[in-house]
C-alpha positions in Angstrom: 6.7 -20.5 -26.1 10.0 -21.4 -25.2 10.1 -22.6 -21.0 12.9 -20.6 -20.7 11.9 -17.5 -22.6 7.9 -18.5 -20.6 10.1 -18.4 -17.0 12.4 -15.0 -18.0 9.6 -13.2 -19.0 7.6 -14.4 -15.4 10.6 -13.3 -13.5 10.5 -10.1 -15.4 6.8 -9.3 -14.7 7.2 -10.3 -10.9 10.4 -8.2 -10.2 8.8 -5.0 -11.8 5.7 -5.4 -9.6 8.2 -5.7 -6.4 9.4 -2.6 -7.6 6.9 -0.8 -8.1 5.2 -1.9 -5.1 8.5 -0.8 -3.5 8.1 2.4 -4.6 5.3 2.9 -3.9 5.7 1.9 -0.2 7.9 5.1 -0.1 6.2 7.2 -2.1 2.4 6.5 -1.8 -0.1 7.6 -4.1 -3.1 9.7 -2.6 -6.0 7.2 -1.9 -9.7 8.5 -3.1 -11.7 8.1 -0.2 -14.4 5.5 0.1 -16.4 6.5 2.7 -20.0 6.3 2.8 -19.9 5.0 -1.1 -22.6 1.8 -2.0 -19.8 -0.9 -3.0 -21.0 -4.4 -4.4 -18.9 -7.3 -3.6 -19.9 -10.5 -5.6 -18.5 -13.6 -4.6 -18.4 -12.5 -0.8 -18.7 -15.7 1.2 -15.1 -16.8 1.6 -11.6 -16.1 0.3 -10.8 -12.8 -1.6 -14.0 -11.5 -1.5 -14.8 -11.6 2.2 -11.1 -10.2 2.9 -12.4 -7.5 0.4 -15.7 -7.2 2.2 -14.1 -6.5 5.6 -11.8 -4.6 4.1 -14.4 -2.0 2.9 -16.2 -2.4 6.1 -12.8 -1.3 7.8 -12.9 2.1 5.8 -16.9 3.0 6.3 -18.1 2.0 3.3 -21.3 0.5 2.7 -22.2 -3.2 1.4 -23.8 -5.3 -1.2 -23.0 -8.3 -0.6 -23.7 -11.2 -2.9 -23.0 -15.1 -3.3 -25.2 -18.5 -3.8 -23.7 -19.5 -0.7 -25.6 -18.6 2.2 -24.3 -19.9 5.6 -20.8 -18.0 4.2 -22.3 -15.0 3.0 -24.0 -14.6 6.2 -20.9 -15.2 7.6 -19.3 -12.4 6.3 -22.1 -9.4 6.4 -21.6 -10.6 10.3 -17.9 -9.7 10.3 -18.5 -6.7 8.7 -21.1 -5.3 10.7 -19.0 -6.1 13.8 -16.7 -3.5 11.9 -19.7 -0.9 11.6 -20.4 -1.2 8.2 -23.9 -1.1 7.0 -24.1 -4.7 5.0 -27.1 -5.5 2.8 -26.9 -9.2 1.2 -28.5 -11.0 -1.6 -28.6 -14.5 -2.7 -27.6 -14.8 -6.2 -26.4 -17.0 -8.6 -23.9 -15.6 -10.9 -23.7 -18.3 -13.2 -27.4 -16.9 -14.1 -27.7 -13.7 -16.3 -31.7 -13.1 -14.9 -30.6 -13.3 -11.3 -27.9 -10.7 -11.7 -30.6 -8.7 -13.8 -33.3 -9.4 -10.9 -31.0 -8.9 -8.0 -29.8 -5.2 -9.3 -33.2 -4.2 -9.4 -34.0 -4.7 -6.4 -30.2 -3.1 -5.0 -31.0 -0.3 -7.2 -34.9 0.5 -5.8 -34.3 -0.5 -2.0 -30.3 0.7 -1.4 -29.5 2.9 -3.8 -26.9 3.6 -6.6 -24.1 0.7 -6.8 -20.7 2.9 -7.0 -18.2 0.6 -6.5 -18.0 -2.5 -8.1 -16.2 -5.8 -7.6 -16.7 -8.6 -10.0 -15.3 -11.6 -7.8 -17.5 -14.5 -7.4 -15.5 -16.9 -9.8 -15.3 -20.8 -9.8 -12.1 -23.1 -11.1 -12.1 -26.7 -12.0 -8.5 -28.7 -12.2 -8.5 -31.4 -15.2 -6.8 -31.9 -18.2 -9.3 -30.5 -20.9 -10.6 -33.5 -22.5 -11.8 -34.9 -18.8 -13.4 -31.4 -18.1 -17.2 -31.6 -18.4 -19.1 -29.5 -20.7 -21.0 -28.2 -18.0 -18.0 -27.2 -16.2 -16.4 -25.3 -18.8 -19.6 -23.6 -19.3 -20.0 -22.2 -15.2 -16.3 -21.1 -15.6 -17.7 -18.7 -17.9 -20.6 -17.7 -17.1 -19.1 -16.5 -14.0 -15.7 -16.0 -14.6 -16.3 -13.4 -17.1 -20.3 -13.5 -18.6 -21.4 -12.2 -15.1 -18.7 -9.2 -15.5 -20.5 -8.1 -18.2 -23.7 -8.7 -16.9 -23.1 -7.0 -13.5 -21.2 -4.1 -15.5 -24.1 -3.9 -18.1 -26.9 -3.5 -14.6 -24.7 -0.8 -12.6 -22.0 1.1 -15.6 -25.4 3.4 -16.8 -26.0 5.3 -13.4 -21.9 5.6 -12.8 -21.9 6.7 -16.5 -24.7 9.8 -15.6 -22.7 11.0 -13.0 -19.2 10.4 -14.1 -18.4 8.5 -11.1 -17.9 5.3 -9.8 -15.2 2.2 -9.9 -15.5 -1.0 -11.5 -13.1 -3.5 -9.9 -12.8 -7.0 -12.3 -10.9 -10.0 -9.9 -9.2 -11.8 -13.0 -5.9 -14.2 -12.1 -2.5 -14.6 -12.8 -3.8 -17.5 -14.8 -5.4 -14.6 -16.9 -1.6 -13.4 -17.9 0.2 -17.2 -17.7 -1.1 -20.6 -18.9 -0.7 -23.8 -17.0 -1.3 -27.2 -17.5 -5.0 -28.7 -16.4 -6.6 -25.6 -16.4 -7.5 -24.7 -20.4 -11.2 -23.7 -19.7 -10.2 -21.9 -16.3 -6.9 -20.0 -17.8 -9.2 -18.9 -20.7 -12.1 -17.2 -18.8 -9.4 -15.2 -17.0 -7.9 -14.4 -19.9 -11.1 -13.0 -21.3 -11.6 -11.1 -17.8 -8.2 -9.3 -17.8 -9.3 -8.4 -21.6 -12.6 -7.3 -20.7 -11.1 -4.8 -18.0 -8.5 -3.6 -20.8 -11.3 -3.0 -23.0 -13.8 -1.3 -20.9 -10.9 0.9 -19.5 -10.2 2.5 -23.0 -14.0 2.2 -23.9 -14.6 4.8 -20.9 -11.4 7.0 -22.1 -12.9 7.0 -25.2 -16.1 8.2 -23.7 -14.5 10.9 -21.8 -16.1 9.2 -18.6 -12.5 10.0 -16.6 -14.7 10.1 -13.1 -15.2 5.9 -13.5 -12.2 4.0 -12.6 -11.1 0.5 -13.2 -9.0 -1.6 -11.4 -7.8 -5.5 -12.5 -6.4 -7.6 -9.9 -4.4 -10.9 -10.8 -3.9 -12.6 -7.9 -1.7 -16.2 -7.9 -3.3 -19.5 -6.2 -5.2 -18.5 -3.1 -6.7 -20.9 -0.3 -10.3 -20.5 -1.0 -11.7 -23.9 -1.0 -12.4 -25.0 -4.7 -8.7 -26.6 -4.9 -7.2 -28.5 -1.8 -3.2 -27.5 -1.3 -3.1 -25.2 -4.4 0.3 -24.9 -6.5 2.4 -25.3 -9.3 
């Protein structure tokens, strides 16, 4: 694609959401409530998804909390519950389909049914493709988008029986725009943003209008895995 044509069109996409976040600043929609409802958060250590945990927390909900990273994760359930949200958390590995299997067990037969979901816990590495490991390219996907569908596969069956629930996939705005040094990272996010378009007209289709998706696509974000992140 033309730079040019590349740059109009990012302008474009970035003045409509001003917009129509504009817009809606003025003219809210009405926001379900979320009160009391069993929300998973993977990827809850650090960054987006302990902001997201917290933010849950602040609205009564109650947590799932999972990530391989421990001291964080503890962390985090620690915030929340000074916010006086019931936290449960789990050590798991997302990078690892039998874990994710394993772990939502065990949610589903100790806690309960898993209404809201947020597929989070994601991983990046910065190199031009030919330097990127074959190992690395592989974790980008098996938790970038493999352990969406695994998580979704674990939880979407109860939501499905009672027509209710919300399945949130954290894609990127590399998942809508390509840059340099990131091929293997830009294409897992890619896939994600498809998988959420996917699944949304799969449940249409369905007539399962009681489960609601959500994508999010944020740009670079502080979180640790890149030092100084921009472009």
């Amino acid at each position: 694609m033309n730079p040019a044509v590349g740059l109009l069109l990012f302008v474009g996409t970035l003045l409509y959401a001003y917009v129509e976040a504009l817009v809606k600043l003025f003219v809210p929609t009405k926001r379900k409530s979320i009160r009391g409802e069993l929300v998973l958060v993977t990827g809850a250590a650090r960054g987006l998804g302990r902001a997201t945990a917290r933010e849950f927390a602040r609205h009564q909900s109650r947590l799932v909390l999972w990530d391989i990273e421990t001291h964080g994760l503890k962390e985090t359930a620690a915030e929340c519950e000074r916010l006086g949200a019931t936290v449960h958390t789990f050590v798991v590995d997302c990078s690892k389909r039998e874990e994710i299997y394993s772990a939502a067990e065990k949610v589903k037969k100790e806690i309960g049914d898993v209404s809201i979901l947020v597929n989070n816990a994601g991983v990046i590495t910065t190199a031009d493709l030919l330097s990127t490991q074959d190992h690395q390219i592989e974790k980008m996907f098996e938790i970038n988008i493999l352990a969406h569908m695994w998580t979704t596969r674990a939880f979407l069956p109860t939501m499905m029986d009672n027509n209710h629930g919300h399945i949130v996939t954290v894609a990127s705005a590399a998942g809508q725009f390509v840059t340099s040094f990131m091929v293997a990272y830009c294409s897992s996010k890619f896939a994600a943003v498809g998988f959420h378009k996917a699944l949304t007209e799969e449940l249409s289709t369905l007539g399962k209008d009681g489960i609601k998706t959500t994508c999010l696509c944020p740009v670079f974000m502080n979180t640790g895995f890149v030092k100084n992140p921009s472009t």
